[in-house]
Structure formats: C-alpha cells, structure tokens
C-alpha positions in Angstrom: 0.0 0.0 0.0 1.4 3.2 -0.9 -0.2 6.9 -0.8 1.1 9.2 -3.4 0.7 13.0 -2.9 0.6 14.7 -6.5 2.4 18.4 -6.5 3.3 20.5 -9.2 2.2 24.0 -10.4 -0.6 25.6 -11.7 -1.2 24.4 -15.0 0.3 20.7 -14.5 -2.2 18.7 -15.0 -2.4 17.5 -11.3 -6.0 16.4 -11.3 -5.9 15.0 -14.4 -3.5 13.0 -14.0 -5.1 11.7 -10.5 -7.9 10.7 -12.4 -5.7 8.8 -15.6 -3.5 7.3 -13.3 -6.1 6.0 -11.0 -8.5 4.1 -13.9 -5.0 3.0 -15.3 -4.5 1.1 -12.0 -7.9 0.2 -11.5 -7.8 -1.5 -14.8 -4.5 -3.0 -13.6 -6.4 -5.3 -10.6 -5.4 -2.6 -7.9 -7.6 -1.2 -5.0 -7.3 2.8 -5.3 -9.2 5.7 -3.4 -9.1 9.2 -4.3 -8.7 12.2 -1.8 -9.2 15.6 -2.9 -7.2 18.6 -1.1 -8.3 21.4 -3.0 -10.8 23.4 -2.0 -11.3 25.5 -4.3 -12.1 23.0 -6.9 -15.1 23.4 -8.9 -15.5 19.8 -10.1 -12.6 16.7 -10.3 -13.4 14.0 -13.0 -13.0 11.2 -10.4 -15.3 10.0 -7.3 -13.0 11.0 -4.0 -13.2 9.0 -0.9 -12.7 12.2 0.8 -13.0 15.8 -0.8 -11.8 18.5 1.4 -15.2 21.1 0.1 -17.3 19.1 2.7 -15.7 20.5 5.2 -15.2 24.1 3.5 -14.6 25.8 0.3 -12.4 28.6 -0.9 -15.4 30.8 -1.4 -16.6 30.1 2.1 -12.6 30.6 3.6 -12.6 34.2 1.8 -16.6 35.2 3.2 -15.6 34.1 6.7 -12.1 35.5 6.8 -12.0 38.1 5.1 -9.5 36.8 3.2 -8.2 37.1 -1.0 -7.6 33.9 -2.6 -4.2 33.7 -2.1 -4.9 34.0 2.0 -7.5 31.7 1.5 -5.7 28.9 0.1 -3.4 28.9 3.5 -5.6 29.3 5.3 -7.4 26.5 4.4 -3.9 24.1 5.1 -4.1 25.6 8.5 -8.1 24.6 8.8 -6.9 21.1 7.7 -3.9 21.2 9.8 -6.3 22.2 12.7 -8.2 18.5 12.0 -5.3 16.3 11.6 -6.4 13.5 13.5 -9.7 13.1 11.7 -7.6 13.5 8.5 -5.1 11.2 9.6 -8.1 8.9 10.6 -9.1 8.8 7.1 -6.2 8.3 5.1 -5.6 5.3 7.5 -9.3 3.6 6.8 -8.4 4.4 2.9 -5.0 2.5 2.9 -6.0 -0.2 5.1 -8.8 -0.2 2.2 -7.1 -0.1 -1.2 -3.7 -1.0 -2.2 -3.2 2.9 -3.8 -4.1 6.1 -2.1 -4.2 9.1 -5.2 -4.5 12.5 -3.3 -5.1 15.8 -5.2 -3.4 18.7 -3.8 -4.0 22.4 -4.3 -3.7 24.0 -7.5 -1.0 26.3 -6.5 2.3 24.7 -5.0 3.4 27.3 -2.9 1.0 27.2 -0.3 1.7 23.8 0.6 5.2 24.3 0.6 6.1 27.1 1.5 3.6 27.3 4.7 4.3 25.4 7.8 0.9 23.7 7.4 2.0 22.0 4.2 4.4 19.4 5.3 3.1 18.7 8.6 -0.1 17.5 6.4 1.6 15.7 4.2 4.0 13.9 6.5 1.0 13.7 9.4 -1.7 12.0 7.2 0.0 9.1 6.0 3.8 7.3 7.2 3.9 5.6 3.8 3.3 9.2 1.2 5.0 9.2 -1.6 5.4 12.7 -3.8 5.1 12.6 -7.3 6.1 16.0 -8.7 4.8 17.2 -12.3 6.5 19.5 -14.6 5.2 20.0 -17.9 7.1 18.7 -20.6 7.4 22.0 -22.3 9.6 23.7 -20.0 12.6 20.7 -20.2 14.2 22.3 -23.2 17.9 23.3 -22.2 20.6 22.1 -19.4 19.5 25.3 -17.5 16.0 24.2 -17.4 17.4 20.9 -16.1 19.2 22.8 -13.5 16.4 24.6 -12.0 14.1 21.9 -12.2 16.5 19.0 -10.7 17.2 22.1 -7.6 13.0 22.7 -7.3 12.6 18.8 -6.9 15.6 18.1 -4.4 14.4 21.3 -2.3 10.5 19.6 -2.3 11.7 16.6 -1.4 13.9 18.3 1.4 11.1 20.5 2.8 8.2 18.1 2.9 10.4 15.4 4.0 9.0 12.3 1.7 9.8 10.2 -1.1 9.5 11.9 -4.2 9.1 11.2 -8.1 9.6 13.7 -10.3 7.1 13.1 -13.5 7.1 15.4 -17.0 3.5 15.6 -17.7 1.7 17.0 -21.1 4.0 14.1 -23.0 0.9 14.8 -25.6 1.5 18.2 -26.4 5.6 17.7 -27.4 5.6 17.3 -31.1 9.3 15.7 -30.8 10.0 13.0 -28.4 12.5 14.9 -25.3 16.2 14.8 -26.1 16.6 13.8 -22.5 20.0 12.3 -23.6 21.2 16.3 -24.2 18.7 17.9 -21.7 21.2 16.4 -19.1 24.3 16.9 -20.7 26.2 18.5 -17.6 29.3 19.1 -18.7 31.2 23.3 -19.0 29.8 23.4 -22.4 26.4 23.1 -21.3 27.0 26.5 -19.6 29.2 28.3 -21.6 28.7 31.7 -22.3 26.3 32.0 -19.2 29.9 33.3 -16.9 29.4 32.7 -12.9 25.8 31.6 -13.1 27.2 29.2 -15.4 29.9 27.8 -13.3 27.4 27.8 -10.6 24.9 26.0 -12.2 28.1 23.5 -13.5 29.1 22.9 -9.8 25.7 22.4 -7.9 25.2 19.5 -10.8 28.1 18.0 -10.0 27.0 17.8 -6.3 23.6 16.8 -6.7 24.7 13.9 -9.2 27.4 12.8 -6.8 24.6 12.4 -4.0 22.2 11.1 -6.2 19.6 13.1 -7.1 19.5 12.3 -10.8 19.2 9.0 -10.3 15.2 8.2 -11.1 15.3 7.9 -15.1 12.8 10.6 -16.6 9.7 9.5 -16.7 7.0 11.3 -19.6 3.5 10.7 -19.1 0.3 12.0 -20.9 -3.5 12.0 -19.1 -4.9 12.0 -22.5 -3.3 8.9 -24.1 -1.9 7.5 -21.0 1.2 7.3 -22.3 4.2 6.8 -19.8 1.9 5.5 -16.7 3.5 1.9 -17.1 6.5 3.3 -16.4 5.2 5.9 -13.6 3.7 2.0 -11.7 7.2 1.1 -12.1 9.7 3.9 -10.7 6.7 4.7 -7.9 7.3 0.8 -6.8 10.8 1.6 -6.8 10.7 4.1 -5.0 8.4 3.1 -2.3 10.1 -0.4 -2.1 13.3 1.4 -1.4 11.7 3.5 1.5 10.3 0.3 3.2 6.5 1.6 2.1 5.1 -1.2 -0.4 3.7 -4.1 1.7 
C-alpha cells in the first residue's frame, strides 16, 4: 500500500493526471481511493473517498475571513492542519482499504510548501506518502531548465520530507519525443557563455549527481493517451520499495 501526494504548479495537470492514473491502475487489478485537497475546486473528473469542500470551500474561507484567494488557500492548510487527527483517521481507513491512495493537492504549490501547514499534512496523514512532482514537458528544453528543475525537486523533497518522483507531464503536447540524452548533458559546455551563473549551475550538478539526485530515469507521461503511466507503476514501486512503504 502506498499513498502518493501529486504536487506541481498551476497548470500541470495534477487532477488529471489523479484521475488517468487512477482508472490506469484500476484497470491493472489494484484497489485505489481518491482524496481531494483542493478546496477550491469546482468539479474533479474522479469519485474522491474524501474531498476537502465538505468540510469548506475557498469561497466560504474568503466570506468568513476576510481573506483574497491567495490568504484563503493557507488558510485552508491551517483549517486542515487544525483537523489532523480526523484526516489522519481517514487516510488510515483508505490504505487499510485499497492497495493505492491518489490524493489531489492544491492548484497552487506554494502554499503547501512554503507554509508550515504544508508538510506537517503531508507527513501527518500518512507514514507511507509518496510525492510525485509534475512539470510540464514543455519547460525541459535546455541544461538550465534541467538545473532549475533538478534544484525545485531536491528542495520539495527536502522540505516536505518524503519520497518523491519527479514526473514530466503534457507528454501529448511535445511534437518531438525529449532529447533527454542532451537535456542532461552537464558538462562546461552546457553552460558556456552563461559566466558565474554558469559555473554555478556546472558545480551544484556535480554535487547533486554525486549524491544522487538524478538518479530516477525521466519518466513522460500523458493523461490523455496514457502514455508513460507503465513506467510511472514502475519507478513509484521503486521508490516506495526502497523507502520500506510497499507491503
């Protein structure tokens, strides 16, 4: 049993990929609930388990408060926060229920990050979460993008303190299959012409290859032709397996 948290920003495909993923497994022989954490969600395409809007929504945060919808979105982690043990209740019903535990985060990342409230959800409502971090395929184009994407994931997995898997969704909308071979080419040529940023960028690869960071092969998926979600099954039992949480 595993439960797998999906993050990304706005725009990711988050939801839809909660929903692709979970008939793909479904249709694989596999027990899965869905959990929605997004208030303000108008609709999801899949049936949740648990959806956060029957406790509140973002429209009812903002009336109460007094609040703009960026204030509302934290607040509502610090609502949930405030209700951990029933949250923590039923995540643990749902995974002693289905074998995979799907749960929808907000729209925005940076609440859930870069709030307290975020991580003490994450790592409160279930011992065996997984992350699975999207980034749309479009912005992997150069070494630099590698650079700042391979630092966003490493300082995710740092600050919420679980296993993450770092997934390029919107594999549909490439119309050439990702060079991933020279996408993370690290070597000085990668960075020439860029001067101290360059060498900076050069030297923090270095580091986060030698403690093994790139490690996880890329993985491309698509929501609309399910492309990839074989190999998203695969490097998510890897994952957990190596972090003691697939029984």
């Amino acid at each position: 049993m595993v439960t797998l948290f999906f993050l990304g920003p706005a725009g990711s495909g988050k939801t839809t990929l909660v929903w692709a993923f979970g008939r793909y497994l479904e249709r694989e022989g596999y027990a899965v609930s869905y959990v929605n954490l997004d208030c303000a969600a108008e609709t999801v395409p899949y049936s949740a388990s648990f959806d956060v809007r029957r406790w509140f929504t973002l429209s009812d945060i903002m009336k109460r408060y007094g609040l703009g919808p960026n204030g509302a979105m934290v607040k509502s982690l610090e609502l949930i926060l405030e209700r951990l043990g029933a949250v923590r209740e039923i995540f643990g019903k749902l995974e002693r229920s289905s074998e995979y535990v799907l749960v929808d985060t907000p729209g925005q990342l940076e609440p859930l990050v870069f709030h307290n409230a975020g991580p003490l959800i994450l790592r409160g409502a279930s011992s065996s979460g997984v992350g699975v971090f999207l980034v749309p395929v479009d912005v992997l184009k150069t070494p630099r993008d590698a650079v700042f994407l391979t630092l966003t994931a490493l300082s995710i997995k740092y600050r919420l303190d679980i296993p993450l898997v770092t997934v390029f969704s919107k594999r549909d909308l490439a119309t050439e299959p990702p060079d991933i071979d020279s996408v993370f080419k690290f070597d000085v040529s990668s960075f020439s012409g860029l001067g101290v940023e360059g060498e900076l960028a050069y030297r923090l690869m270095q580091v986060i290859r030698e403690y093994g960071a790139l490690r996880q092969r890329p993985v491309f998926v698509s929501s609309l032709t399910e492309e990839g979600l074989d190999d998203l099954l695969s490097v998510i039992h890897e994952v957990a397996c190596t972090c003691g949480d697939m029984r």
